[in-house]
C-alpha positions, -999 to +999 in steps of 0.1 A: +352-693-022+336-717-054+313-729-030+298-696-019+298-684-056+279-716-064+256-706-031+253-676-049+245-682-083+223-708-070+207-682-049+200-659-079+185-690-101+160-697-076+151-663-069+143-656-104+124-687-110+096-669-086+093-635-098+064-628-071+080-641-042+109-623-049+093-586-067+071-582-033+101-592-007+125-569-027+099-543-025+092-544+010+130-547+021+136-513-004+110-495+019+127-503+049+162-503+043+156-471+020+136-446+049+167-461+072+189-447+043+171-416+041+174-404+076+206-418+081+218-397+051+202-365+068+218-376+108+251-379+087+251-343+075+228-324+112+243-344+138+272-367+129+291-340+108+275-310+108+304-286+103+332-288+079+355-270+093+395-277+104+392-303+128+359-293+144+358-317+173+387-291+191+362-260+180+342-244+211+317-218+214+319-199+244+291-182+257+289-158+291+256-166+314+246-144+351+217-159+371+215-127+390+207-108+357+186-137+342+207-140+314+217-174+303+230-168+270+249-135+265+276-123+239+311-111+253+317-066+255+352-059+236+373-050+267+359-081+284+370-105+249+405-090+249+410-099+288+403-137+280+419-136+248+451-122+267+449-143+297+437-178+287+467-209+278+440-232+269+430-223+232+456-223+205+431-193+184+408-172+207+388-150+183+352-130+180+327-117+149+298-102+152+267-097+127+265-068+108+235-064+083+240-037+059+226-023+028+249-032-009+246-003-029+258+011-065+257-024-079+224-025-092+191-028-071+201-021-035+203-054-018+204-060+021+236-083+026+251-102+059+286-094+065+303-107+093+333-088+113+357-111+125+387-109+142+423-113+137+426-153+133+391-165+132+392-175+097+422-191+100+411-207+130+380-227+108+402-233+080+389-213+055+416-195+026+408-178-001+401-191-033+407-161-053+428-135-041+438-126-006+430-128+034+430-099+053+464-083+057+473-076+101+471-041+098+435-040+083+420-051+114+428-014+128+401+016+126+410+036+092+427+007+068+396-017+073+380-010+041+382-044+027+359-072+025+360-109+018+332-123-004+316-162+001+317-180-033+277-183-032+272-145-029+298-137-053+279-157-079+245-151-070+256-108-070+280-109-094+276-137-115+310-151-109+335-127-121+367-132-114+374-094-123+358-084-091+389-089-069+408-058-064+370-036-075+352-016-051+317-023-037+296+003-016+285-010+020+265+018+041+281+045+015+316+032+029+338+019+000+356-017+007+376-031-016+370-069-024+405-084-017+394-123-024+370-150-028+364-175+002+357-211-009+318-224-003+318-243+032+294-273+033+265-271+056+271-242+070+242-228+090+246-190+088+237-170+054+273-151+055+277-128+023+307-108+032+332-111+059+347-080+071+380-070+097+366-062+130+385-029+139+368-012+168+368+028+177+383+035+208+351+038+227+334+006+213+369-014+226+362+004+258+328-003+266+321-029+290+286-026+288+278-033+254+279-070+242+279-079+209+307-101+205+304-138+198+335-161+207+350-191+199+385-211+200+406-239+193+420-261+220+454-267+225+469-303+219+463-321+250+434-297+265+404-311+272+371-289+273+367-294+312+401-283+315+396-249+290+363-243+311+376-242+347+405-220+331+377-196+317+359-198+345+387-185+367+395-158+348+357-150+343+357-150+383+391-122+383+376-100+361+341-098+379+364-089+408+383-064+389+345-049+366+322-055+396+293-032+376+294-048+347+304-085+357+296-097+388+277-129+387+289-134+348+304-165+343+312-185+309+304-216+298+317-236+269+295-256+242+310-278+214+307-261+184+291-294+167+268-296+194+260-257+193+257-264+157+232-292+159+208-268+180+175-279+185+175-306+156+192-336+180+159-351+196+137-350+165+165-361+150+171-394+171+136-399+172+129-400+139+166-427+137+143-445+161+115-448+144+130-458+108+150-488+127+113-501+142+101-496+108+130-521+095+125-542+121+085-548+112+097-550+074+122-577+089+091-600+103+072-601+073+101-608+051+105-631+073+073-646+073+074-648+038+106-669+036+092-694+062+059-698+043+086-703+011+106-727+032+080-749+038+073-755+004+111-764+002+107-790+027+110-821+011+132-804-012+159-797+012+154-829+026+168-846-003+194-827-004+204-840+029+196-873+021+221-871-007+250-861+014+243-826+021+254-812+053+235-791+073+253-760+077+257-765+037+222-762+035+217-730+061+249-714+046+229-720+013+194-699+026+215-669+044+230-666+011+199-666-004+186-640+018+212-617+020+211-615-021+173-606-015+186-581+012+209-563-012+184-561-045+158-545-014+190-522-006+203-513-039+162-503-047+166-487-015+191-464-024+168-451-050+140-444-026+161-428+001+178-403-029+140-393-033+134-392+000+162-368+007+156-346-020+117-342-008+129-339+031+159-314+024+134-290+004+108-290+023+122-290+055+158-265+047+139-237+059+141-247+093+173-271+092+198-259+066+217-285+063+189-309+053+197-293+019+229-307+024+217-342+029+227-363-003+230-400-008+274-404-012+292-430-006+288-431+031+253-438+029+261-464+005+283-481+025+254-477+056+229-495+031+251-522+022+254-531+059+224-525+068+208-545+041+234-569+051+223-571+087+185-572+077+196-601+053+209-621+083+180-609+102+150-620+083+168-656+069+180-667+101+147-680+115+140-700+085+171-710+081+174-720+117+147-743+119+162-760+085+186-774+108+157-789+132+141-807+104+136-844+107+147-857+075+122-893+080+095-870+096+095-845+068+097-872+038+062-886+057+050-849+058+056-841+024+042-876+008+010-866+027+012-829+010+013-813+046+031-779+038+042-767+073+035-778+109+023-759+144+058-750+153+061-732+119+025-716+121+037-702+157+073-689+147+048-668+117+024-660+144+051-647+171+064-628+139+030-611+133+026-599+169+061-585+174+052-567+140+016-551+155+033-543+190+061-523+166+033-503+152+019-498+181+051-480+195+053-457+163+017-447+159+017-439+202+048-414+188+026-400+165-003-397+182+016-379+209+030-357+191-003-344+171-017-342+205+011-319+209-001-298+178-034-298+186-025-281+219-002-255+208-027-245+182-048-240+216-028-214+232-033-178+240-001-165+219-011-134+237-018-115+198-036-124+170-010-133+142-035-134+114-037-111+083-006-095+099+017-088+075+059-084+082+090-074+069+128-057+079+149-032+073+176-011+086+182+026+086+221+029+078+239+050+103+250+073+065+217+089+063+201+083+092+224+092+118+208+109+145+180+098+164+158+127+151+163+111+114+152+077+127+122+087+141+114+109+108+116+081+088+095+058+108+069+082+109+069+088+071+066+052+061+040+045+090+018+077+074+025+060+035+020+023+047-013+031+065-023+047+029-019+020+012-054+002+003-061-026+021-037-019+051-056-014+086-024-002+106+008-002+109+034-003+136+073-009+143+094-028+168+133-040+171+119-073+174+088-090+164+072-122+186+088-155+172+113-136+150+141-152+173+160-122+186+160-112+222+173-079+232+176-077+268+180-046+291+189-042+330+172-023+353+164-009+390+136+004+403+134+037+421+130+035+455+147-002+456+187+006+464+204-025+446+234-041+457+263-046+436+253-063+407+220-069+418+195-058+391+167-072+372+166-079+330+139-084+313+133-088+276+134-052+256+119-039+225+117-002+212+081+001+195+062+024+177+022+038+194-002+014+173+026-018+170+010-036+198-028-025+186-014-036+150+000-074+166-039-079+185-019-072+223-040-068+248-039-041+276-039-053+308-038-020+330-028+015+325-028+028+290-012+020+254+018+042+243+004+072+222+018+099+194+029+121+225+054+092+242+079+114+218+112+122+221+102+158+236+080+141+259+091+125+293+103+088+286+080+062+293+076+024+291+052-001+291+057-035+312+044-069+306+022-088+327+052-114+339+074-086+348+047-068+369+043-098+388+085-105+393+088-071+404+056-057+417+037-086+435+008-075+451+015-037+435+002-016+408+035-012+384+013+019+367+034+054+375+062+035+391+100+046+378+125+025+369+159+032+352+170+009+327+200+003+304+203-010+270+239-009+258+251+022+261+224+040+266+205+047+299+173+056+306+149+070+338+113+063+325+082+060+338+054+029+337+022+038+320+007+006+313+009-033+312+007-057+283-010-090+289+018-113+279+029-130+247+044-157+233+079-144+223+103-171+209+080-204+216+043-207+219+045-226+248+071-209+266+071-194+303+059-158+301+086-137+295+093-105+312+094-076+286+098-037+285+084-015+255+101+019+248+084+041+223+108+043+196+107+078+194+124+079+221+151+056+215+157+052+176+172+024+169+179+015+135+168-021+130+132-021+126+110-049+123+076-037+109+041-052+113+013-044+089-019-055+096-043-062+066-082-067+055-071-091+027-047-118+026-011-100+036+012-115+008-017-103-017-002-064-008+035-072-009+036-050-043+022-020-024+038-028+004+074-029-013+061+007-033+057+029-003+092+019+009+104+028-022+086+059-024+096+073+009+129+061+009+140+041-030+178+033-017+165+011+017+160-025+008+135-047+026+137-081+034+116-112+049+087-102+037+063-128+050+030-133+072+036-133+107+024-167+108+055-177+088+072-168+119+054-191+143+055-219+113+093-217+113+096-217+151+070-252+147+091-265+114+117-292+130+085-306+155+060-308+125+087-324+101+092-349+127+054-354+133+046-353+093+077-380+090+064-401+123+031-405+110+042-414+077+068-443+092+037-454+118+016-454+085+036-478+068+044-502+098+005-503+103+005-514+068+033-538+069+016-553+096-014-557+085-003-574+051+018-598+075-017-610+094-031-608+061-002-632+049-004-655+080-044-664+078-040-671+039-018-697+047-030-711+076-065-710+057-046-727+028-029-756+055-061-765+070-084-766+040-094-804+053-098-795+086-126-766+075-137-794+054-143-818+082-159-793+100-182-780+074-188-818+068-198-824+107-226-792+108-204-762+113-219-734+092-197-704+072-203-686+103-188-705+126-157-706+103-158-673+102-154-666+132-129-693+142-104-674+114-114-639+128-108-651+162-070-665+157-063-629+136-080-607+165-065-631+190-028-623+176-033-585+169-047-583+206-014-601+216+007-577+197-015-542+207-008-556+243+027-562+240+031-524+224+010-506+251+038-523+274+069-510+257+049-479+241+057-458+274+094-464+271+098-451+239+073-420+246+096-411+272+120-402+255+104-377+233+092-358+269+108-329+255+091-325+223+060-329+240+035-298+251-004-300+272+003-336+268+017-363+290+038-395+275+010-418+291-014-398+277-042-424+280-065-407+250-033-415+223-028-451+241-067-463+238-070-441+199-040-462+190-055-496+200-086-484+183-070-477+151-045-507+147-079-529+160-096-515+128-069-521+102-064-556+115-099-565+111-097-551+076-070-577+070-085-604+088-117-605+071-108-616+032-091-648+045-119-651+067-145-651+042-125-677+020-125-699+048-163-698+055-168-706+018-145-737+010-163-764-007-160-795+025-162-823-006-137-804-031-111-801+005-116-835+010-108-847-024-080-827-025-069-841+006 
């Protein structure tokens, strides 16, 4: 132990005596350790831990799917939830919620609020107890004695600024009172903005239902249960009860998903890739500390060979420069940590709209621990190689060396070489990522979204079932605030649907078509939304046959629908869908409509998804509350939000709106994880090609430097500045062409892996490969051409003499 400290404070001494060699290696091990911190900090909170719940490895998210219907992802219907719940051993808490926005009124400004109905045990089941107050007592989970809520601590301080006092008071939801019975305790990273959480009590023909699904599940396993096991329990029972409810489930089957993996969503693969990317990064910022500490070790030459001559051993001497490197390592981490706290605060703003829990990335005392190992492993890394060859040296043959003032040999100058092309073939890799994936971007901003999103203005609301509980009110009110919105300067039309393109929700409906007899369980779904006459004008949809939905499509007037282009071709190849019948069935409610026309198709959750089959309902003729609004403008949209917010208050002052955005927003947000990693990817590839470049920069200096006399000689025997010129060029092309080689090789390996983040682009794309090779060919030249120049202007009688 006094040995190493000795190591160590020796270590410190020497490092301080050169303040350059040690400022630039500290900085360029902070770089890489602290971008490795940086994501590792946000992989810690998305994918390694992303909920903080009760033992969430045993939580599970079951879902339903039916390949007949087309439905892949569907919710559970009451009846069907308490047939499971009853009938499965496998879970030790089976419970549902659903989502049920609803509009906060008589404290203040009316304020649109998420509550979430959950059933008996499901917040026991993640965990979660009060803070203040109480849970919900059995008996409020029945129709009649449900009029309690449970607030989250974030929207009890946000609404009403913290006050204890609010336990036990009343608050107004939908113009039903609910008393507040407790506080429940702020749960890190959680994904969903919850307000309110509410019993589920269902009405006698909501629990009856089988047709209406709006029930999300999930359980605990049982000790001893595995997930395989749970799901071939479920699937058996899901198999009895199609048996027993052939209409409503045949062909419905669930499936179970890890509620961490459910939670991680689409964040894993950008995710990993960016984990990737950061540990090539390291790995370049490795090499030309590396390289550094060999150029510094052959100045140390003759002075560790004195030290052996005096009794030193040799693994004295290599335990001696491992220490010294891993001190450098740790000063690089501990100025690490700083850069990766600023890099997670800059990442987790910017990019919280699309992954929450990026917000909840912070640098704690995991991460710390991860730097301190990782700065430890870079240490060992980056000072091996010098250190190794320490224990090569020939004591007599390096005494000779250094009395003659030679400062390295060709086996050093190669080790720095081999160094310098492993860090351009690194590069390489990243920037190929990159490029890919801007070619990816360029491509998707290519596409026929199928409307025309610009200067289109959007926002939400919805009509609560208190004042607006027929279908007759519904439509009123659309109407009215369609007339006041298309009033408003500046506002071209106007138009309403349940669900906007890119807004992420997918209402689905099943249908036949007349003339077709279906077997059991046999019919077709297709995407649904209930619009208003000029909402597809309003979004830029195109017509492709048939005619657009007009005032008359009313709820007087025979129903009608329009189809789009994907479902006309699914259902009618070879036909002409136009006056065809179909009867369809959203929830509860059926309908026997007629097709009037055919929309080209649109983009609806992805831009480059499959076309999507999709039925439009006039609203009119089937109200629905939740109305998604579409505004198109002659000036820049958020430049009328004032208006905009006016005429809703005008027509209707206690109905809150929300998201009020430009559609674009919505197509950003879909776009947000894919550009972050591209934005990120470039940045990482930046500063590799950089790192890279400064090592070939750092290799010609010195071999420049080393063979001074032989430029002299040669300057001496006729060779012009030229000629030295391009002999220096030459070695630093010769090595970045070595490494751009060596990168195209492994570059396709690594782009395979991000296939799926990939669009109009393949992963040998050959248009990123040869722009790649171009652009890491120019900055090498850049750093090749100083050293160069130096070379072709030493003095041959001043290198002589100083020979």
């Amino acid at each position: 132990m006094r040995s190493l400290l000795e190591d160590l404070r020796y270590a410190v001494r020497l490092l301080f005596r050169q303040p350059g060699f040690t400022l630039a290696a500290v900085l360029l091990l902070a770089l890489g350790i602290g971008v490795n911190s940086a994501i590792f900090s946000i992989v810690d909170s998305v994918l390694l831990h992303p909920l903080s719940y009760k033992e969430p490895e045993r939580l599970y998210v079951i879902w339903t799917k039916n390949q007949l219907r087309n439905k892949l992802q569907g919710a559970f219907a009451a009846p069907e939830f308490q047939e499971y719940a009853e009938r499965q051993k496998s879970f030790s808490q089976f419970a549902a919620y659903m989502i049920y926005p609803a509009t906060l009124t008589g404290r203040g400004e009316p304020a649109r609020v998420t509550a979430t109905l959950v059933s008996a045990g499901y917040l026991e089941m993640l965990g979660i107890s009060p803070v203040l107050g109480r849970g919900f007592a059995a008996e409020e989970y029945q129709i009649g004695r449900n009029q309690v809520a449970l607030l989250t601590e974030e929207f009890w301080k946000e609404r009403f600024g913290g006050d204890p006092g609010i336990v036990g008071k009343v608050v107004r939801l939908e113009n039903e009172l609910h008393v507040v019975a407790g506080i429940l305790p702020h749960i890190k990273g959680e994904d969903r903005k919850v307000d309110m959480y509410l019993p589920l009590a269902l009405t006698p023909e909501s629990a009856a239902s089988w047709d209406s699904r709006f029930l999300f599940v999930t359980g605990r396993l049982n000790d001893g249960v595995s997930g395989e096991q749970a799901s071939a329990e479920l699937k058996s029972i899901g198999a009895a009860i199609a048996s027993e409810h052939p209409e409503s489930n045949i062909g419905t089957e669930p499936y179970l998903v890890q509620a961490e993996r459910e939670a991680q969503g689409d964040a894993r693969q950008p995710l990993l890739v960016l984990s990737a990317a950061v540990g090539l990064v390291l790995l370049v910022t490795c090499s030309n500390v590396a390289n550094l500490l060999l150029v510094r070790a052959a100045a140390r030459h003759k002075e560790i060979a004195i030290r052996s001559a005096m009794g030193a051993s040799q693994w004295r001497v290599f335990r001696q420069m491992i220490t010294e490197s891993l001190t450098l390592a740790w000063m690089g981490g501990i100025v690490g940590l700083f850069i990766a706290w600023w890099g997670v605060r800059i990442i987790g703003k910017w990019g919280s709209a699309t992954m929450p829990k990026l917000a909840q990335s912070q640098v704690d005392w995991l991460v710390v621990g991860y730097t301190f190992l990782v700065s430890a492993a870079a240490g060992i890394l980056f000072g091996a190689i010098p250190a190794w060859q320490v224990l090569r040296l020939n004591l007599a043959d390096t005494l000779r060396d250094e009395s003659r003032g030679s400062s390295g040999g060709t086996r050093k100058g190669l080790t720095r070489s081999l160094l310098v092309v492993s860090e351009v073939a690194l590069s390489v890799i990243l920037l190929v990522g990159a490029g890919l994936l801007l070619r990816t971007f360029i491509e998707l901003n290519r596409l026929d979204l199928g409307f025309k999103p610009d200067r289109v203005l959007t926002l939400r609301t919805t009509l609560a079932e208190s004042a607006y509980g027929t279908d007759a009110a519904k439509a009123g009110y659309v109407r009215r605030i369609i007339d006041r919105l298309e009033r408003v300067p500046g506002v071209i039309s106007a138009g309403v649907s349940t669900a906007l393109p890119m807004m992420q929700v997918n209402w689905l409906t099943d249908f036949t078509v007349d003339g077709r007899p279906a077997q059991s369980g046999q019919k077709e779904s297709a995407t649904y939304a209930a619009v208003t006459p000029r909402y597809l004008e309003t979004i830029g949809a195109r017509l492709a046959g048939g005619r657009m939905l007009s005032e008359s499509d009313n709820e007087t007037a025979p129903p009608v629908v329009m189809i789009s282009e994907a479902l006309g071709k699914r259902v009618f190849p070879g036909e002409n869908a136009v006056g065809r019948f179909i009867n369809m069935r959203v929830g509860r409610f059926k309908t026997h409509a007629q097709i009037v026309g055919i929309v080209h198709d649109m983009a609806y959750a992805k831009p480059d998804e499959k076309p999507r089959p999709v039925v439009y309902q006039p609203h009119a003729q089937r109200a629905w509350p939740f109305l998604a609004f579409a505004i198109r403008t002659s000036a820049e949209p958020m430049s009328l939000e004032g208006a905009v917010r006016r005429a809703f208050f005008e027509v209707d002052s206690e109905l809150p709106v929300e998201r009020v955005q430009p559609m674009g927003a919505l197509m950003d947000k879909v776009l947000a994880q894919q550009r972050l990693a591209l934005v990120l990817l470039i940045v990482f590839a930046g500063l590799a090609v950089v790192l890279a470049a400064v090592g070939l920069f750092g290799v010609l200096a010195v071999a420049v430097a080393q063979r001074s006399r032989e430029m002299g000689i040669r300057m001496a025997l006729g060779a012009s500045g030229r000629d030295i010129l391009r002999l220096v060029l030459t070695q630093g092309m010769g090595l970045t062409l070595a490494g751009i080689l060596a990168g195209l090789l492994a570059a396709p390996l690594a782009s395979q892996v991000m296939r799926q983040m990939l669009y109009g682009v393949q992963p040998l794309d050959p248009i990123t490969f040869a722009a790649v090779a171009l652009l890491v060919l120019a900055a090498s030249f850049a750093a090749c051409v100083l050293p160069a120049w130096r070379a072709s202007k030493v003095d041959p009688g001043l290198a002589l003499r100083g020979e």
